[in-house]
C-alpha positions as CSV (number, residue, x, y, z in Angstrom):
1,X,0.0,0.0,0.0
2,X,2.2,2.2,0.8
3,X,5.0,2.6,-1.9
4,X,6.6,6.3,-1.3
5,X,6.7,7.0,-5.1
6,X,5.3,10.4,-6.2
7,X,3.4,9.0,-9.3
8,X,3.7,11.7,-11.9
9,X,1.2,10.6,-14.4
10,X,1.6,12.9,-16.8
11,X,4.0,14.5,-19.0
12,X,4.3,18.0,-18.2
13,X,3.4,19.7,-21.1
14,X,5.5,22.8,-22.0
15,X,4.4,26.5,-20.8
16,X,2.3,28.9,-22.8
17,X,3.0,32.3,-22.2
18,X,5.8,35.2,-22.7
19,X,9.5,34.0,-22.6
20,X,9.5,35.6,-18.8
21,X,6.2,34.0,-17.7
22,X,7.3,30.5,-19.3
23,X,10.6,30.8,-17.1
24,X,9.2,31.6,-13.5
25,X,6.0,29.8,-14.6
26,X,8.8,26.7,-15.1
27,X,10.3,27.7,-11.5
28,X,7.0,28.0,-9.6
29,X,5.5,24.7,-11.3
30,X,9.0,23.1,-10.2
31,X,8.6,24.4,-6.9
32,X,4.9,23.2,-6.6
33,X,6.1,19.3,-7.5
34,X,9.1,19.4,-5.0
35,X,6.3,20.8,-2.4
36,X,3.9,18.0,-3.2
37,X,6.2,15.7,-2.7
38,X,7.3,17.1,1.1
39,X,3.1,17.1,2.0
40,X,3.2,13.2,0.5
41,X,5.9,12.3,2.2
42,X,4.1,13.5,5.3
43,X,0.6,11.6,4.3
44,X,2.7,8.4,4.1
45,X,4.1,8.4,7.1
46,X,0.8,8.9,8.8
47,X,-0.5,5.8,6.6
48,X,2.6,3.7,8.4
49,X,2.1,4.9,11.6
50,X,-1.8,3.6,11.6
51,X,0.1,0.6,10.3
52,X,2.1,0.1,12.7
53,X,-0.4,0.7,15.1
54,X,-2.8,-1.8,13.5
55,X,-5.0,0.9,12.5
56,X,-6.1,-0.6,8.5
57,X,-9.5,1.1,7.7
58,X,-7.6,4.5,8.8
59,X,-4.7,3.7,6.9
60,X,-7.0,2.4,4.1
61,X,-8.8,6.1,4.4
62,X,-5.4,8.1,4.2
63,X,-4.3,6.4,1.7
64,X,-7.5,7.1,-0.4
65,X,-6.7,10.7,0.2
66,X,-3.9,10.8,-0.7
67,X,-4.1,9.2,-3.7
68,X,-6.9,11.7,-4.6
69,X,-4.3,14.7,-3.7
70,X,-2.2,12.9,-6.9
71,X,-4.6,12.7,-8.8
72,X,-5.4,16.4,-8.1
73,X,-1.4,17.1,-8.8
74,X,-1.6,15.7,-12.0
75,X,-4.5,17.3,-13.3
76,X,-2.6,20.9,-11.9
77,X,0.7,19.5,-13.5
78,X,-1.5,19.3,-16.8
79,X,-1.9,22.7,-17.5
80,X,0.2,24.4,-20.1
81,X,-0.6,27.9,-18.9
82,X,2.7,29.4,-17.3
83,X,0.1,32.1,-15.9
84,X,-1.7,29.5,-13.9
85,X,1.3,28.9,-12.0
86,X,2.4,32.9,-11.3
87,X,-1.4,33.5,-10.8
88,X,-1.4,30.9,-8.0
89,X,2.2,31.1,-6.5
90,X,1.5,32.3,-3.4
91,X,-1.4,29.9,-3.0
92,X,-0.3,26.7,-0.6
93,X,0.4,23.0,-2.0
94,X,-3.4,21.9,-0.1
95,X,-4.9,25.3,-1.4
96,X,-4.1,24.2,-5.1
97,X,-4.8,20.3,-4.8
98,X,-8.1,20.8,-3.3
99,X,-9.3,23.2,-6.2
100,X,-9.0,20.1,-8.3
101,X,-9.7,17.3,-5.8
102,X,-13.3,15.7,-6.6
C-alpha cells in the first residue's frame, strides 16, 4: 500500500505564455512538484504509523486521500498555462490540490 513513489502521471506539457512567464511559470511549477512531494511524504508516514499501530481502515482512508491529492497534482501538472502557475504562487500546495480534488 504504501510505496513512497510520487506518481507523476503525466508529461508535463510545455508552458504557454511570454519567454518571462514561461521561465518563472517553469520555476513556480518546479517548486509546486518538490512541495507535493514534502506534503506526500508526510501523508505516508501517517499511513505507516496507523500501520504500525494496526490501525487498517484509517490507513486504508489516508491512503485514499492521498491518492486523490495525486490525482489532483496531475491534473494541476496538466496545465500548459505558465500564468496558472504565477497567478497561483503564493497559493499553498493543499490550497491548489483541493481546487482540483473531486
Amino acid at each position: 500500500m504504501n510505496t513512497r513513489i510520487l506518481k507523476i502521471n503525466t508529461t508535463l506539457p510545455t508552458l504557454e505564455g511570454s519567454p518571462k512567464q514561461i521561465m518563472w511559470g517553469a520555476a513556480i511549477r518546479n517548486r509546486f512538484v518538490s512541495s507535493c512531494a514534502f506534503c506526500f511524504d508526510i501523508d505516508w508516514e501517517g499511513i505507516q504509523i496507523c500501520l504500525d499501530q494496526g490501525l487498517d481502515v484509517e490507513a486504508q482512508e489516508l491512503q485514499k486521500e492521498l491518492d486523490r491529492k495525486q490525482a489532483a497534482m496531475n491534473r494541476v501538472l496538466s496545465i500548459d498555462s505558465a500564468s496558472f502557475y504565477i497567478d497561483n504562487r503564493n497559493k499553498s500546495v493543499e490550497e491548489i490540490l483541493r481546487q482540483y480534488m473531486n
